[in-house]
N, C-alpha and C positions, 0 to 999 in steps of 0.2 A: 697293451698300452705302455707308451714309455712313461719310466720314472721320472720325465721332465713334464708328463701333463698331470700327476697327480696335486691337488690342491692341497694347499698348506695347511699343516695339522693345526686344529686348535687347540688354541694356547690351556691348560690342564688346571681346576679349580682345585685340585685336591692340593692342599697345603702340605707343603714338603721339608717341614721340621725335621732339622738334624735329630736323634736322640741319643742320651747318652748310654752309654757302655755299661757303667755304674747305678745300684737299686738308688731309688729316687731316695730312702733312707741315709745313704750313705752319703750322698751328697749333702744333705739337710743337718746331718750330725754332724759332717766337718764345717760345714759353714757358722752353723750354730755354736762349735768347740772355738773356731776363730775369732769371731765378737765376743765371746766371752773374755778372753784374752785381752781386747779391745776394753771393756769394760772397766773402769775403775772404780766406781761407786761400788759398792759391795749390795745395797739394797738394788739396784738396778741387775744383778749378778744374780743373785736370787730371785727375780723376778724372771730373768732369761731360763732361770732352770727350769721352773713354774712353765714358762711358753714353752719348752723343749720336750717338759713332761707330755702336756698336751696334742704335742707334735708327734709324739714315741719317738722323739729323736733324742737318747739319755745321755745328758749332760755327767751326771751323777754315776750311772752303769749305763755303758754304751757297750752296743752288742758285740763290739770287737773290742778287746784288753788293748790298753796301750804298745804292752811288749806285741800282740801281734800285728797291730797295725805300723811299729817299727820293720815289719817284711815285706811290709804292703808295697809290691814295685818295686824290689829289689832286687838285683841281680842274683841269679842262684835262688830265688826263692818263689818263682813261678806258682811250685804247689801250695805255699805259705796263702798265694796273691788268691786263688781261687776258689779256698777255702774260706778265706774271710768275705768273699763276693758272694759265696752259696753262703754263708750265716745271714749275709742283709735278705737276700734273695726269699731263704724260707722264714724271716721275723716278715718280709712285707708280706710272706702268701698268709701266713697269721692272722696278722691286720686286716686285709682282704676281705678274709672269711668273715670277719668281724662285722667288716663295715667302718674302721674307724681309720684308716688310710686314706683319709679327705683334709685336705689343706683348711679350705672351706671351711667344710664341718667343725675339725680340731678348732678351727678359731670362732666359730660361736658358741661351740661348748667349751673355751679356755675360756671366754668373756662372757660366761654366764654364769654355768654352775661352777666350773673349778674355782672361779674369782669371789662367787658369792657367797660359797657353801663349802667348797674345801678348805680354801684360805683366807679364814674370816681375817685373818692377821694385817690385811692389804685393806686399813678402810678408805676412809674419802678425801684423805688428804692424799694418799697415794694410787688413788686411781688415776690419774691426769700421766705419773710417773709409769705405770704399769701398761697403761696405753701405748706411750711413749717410747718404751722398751718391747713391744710386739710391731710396733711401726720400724725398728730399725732393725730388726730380724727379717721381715718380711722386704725392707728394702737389701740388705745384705746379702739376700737369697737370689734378688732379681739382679743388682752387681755380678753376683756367680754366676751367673745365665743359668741357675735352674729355670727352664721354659715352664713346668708346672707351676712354679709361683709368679713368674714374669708374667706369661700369659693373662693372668688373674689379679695381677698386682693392684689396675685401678677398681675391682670390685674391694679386693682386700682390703684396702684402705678405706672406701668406702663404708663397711664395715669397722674399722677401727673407729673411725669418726663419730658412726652411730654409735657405740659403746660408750664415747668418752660423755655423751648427753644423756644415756639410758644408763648406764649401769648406777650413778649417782642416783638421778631420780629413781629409781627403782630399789636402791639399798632405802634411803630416806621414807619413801612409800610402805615399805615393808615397815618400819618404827611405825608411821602414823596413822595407817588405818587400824580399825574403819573409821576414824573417824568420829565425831559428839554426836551427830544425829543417828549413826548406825547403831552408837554405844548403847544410843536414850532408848530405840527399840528392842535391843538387847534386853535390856535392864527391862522394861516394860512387860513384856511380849513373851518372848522366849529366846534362849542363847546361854553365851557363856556367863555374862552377866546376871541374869533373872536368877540363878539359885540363891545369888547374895541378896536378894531382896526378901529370902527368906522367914530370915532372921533379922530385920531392923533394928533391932532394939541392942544389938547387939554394939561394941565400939566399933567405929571405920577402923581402924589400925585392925582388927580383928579377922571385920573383911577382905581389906586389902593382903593379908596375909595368907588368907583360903585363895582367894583368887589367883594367886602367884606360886602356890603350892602343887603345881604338873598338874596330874590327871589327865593327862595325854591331849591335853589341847594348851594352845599359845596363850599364856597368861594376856588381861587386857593390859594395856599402860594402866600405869598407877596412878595419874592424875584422873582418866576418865572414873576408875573404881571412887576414888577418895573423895573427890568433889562434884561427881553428881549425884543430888537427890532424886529423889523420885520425883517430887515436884517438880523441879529443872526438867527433868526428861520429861513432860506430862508438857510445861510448857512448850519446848523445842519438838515436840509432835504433832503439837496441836493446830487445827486448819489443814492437815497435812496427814495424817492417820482418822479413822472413821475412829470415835469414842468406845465403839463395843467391836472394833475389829483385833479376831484371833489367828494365831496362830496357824495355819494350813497343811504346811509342808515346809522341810526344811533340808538340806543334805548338802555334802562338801561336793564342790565344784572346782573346776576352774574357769576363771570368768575371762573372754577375751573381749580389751576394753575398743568400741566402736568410734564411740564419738564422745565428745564432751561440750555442754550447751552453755552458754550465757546464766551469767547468774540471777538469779530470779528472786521476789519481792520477799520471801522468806529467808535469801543471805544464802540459798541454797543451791549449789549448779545439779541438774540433769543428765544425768551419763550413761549413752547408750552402752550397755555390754551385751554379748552372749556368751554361753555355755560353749567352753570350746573342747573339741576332744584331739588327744593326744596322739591318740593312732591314726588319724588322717592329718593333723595337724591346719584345722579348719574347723568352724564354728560345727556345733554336732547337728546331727539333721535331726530334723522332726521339734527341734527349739527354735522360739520366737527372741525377739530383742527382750531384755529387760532393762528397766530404767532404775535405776541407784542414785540415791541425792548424798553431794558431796561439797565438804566445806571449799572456802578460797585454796585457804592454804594449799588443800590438799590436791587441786586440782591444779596446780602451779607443776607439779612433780608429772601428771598423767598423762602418756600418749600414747594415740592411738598404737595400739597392737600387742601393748603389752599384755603379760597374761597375771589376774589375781588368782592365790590358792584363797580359796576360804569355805567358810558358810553361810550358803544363800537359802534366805529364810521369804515366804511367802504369805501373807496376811490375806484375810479373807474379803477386804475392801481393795485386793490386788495390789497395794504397796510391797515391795518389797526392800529389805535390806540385808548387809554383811555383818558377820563377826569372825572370829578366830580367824585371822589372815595369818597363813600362815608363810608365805612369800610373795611376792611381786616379780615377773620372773622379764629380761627385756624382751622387745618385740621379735628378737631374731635367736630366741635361745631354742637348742633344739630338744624339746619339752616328750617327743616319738622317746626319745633314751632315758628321760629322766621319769622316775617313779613320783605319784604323787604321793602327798601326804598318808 
């Protein structure tokens, strides 16, 4: 056959990205070491080291000494250039092994637990700032044409944005629950509250003083301890709890929140959650929904997917309610890494 009657090849779906020469680490460090530079706010500079930590791209110790990276691509120093290429090379096969060499990853775990639980120091006036300064890392990487972060750019961002609405409501949530009506079955029933009901006769300041004293669970707020009675709670149950319903079963969880209902004639909203588990990072099998009643306020802060630590307690007329919240953690935090309580 001649070569003028074979038909023209088709056109090849396989995408043909340049890639670079240099470990994706090294690239990320020096972009990262540039904006800082860039930076003049000193708390924006701080928060960039924060992002780089997350990154393993160290602002603070970076895997190559400044004096060596002065050989880096210099003449006469070829073996200087390949030595500092094999140190990025074997910190990423590190990483790797790890599992923690994900762009991605790094930044739901920077905007979850590092944010919330490492550096409590970053609160909510400075979230909007901290966001801020991960949005302009992330654009300065895709500037550099790193392809890993470009390619991903408009999820990443997408993700920032979700942060800058959940990490707020979910710091705030973590202060507020559970909430008066969870408190009043506490106090009631059984929880962290019922042992102070003990001793009534005792002074509230006396109470509130036990209740805030560890014992390995999340003190309540001191308002719910100090101003509600029994009574109170007795009312804010009632129509709503069965009179002689007990206690059933009780044990820490994490609750992954479904849905949240209209408020209802009691002043009370409906909220679907389930039991979710960590190692599939999906509602756990062999559990049904449970329903949780939750004030306005608190329902203002809750969306779908986020996940509650707590204690889900079970009553025998099938109400159930929380106490000891011990986090609120956002919808996209990667929760497979993070240990519970």
């Amino acid at each position: 056959m001649d070569i003028d009657e074979l038909e023209p090849a088709q056109s090849s779906a396989i995408d043909t990205r340049e890639f670079a020469a240099e470990p994706l680490l090294m690239r990320v460090e020096r972009v990262t070491t540039a904006l800082n530079g860039e930076l003049e706010d000193t708390v924006e500079k701080r928060y960039l080291e924060i992002t780089s930590f997350a990154a393993n791209a160290g602002l603070v110790r970076p895997v190559a000494t400044k004096r060596e990276l002065k050989k880096y691509k210099k003449e006469g120093e070829a073996q200087a250039t390949r030595d500092i290429i094999l140190k990025y090379r074997l910190r990423e096969e590190q990483l790797l092994q790890s599992g923690t060499l994900d762009i991605v990853w790094g930044l739901k775990w920077l905007l979850s637990y590092v944010v919330l639980i490492e550096t409590p120091v970053i609160g909510p006036g400075n979230m909007e700032k901290m966001t801020s300064v991960v949005q302009k890392w992330l654009n300065a990487m895709a500037s550099a044409n790193i392809h890993e972060v470009k390619s991903q750019l408009e999820d990443l961002t997408k993700l920032v944005d979700c942060a800058r609405k959940e990490l707020l409501a979910s710091r705030a949530l973590s202060n507020q629950l559970p909430g008066v009506f969870n408190a009043a079955c506490s106090l009631l029933y059984a929880g962290a509250l019922h042992s102070v009901n003990a001793e009534m006769s005792l002074p509230k300041w006396v109470i509130a003083d036990r209740s805030n004293s560890g014992g390995g669970e999340r003190p309540m707020p001191d308002r719910l301890v100090q101003d509600l009675s029994i009574e109170q709670a007795r009312q804010l149950v009632s129509g709503i709890v069965a009179d002689d319903a007990q206690c059933t079963r009780s044990r820490p969880v994490d609750l992954l929140v479904e849905s949240v209902g209209a408020c209802g004639d009691d002043g009370l909203h409906l909220v679907s959650v389930c039991v979710f588990d960590r190692q599939t990072m999906a509602s756990a099998e062999g559990e049904s929904s449970i329903a949780l009643r939750f004030e306005t306020d608190l329902v203002e802060n809750l969306i779908s997917g986020q996940v509650i630590e707590a204690t889900l307690y079970t009553l025998s007329d099938g109400c159930s309610y929380i106490d000891a919240v011990t986090m609120v953690w956002p919808s996209y935090s990667p929760l497979d890494y993070v240990t519970m309580y």
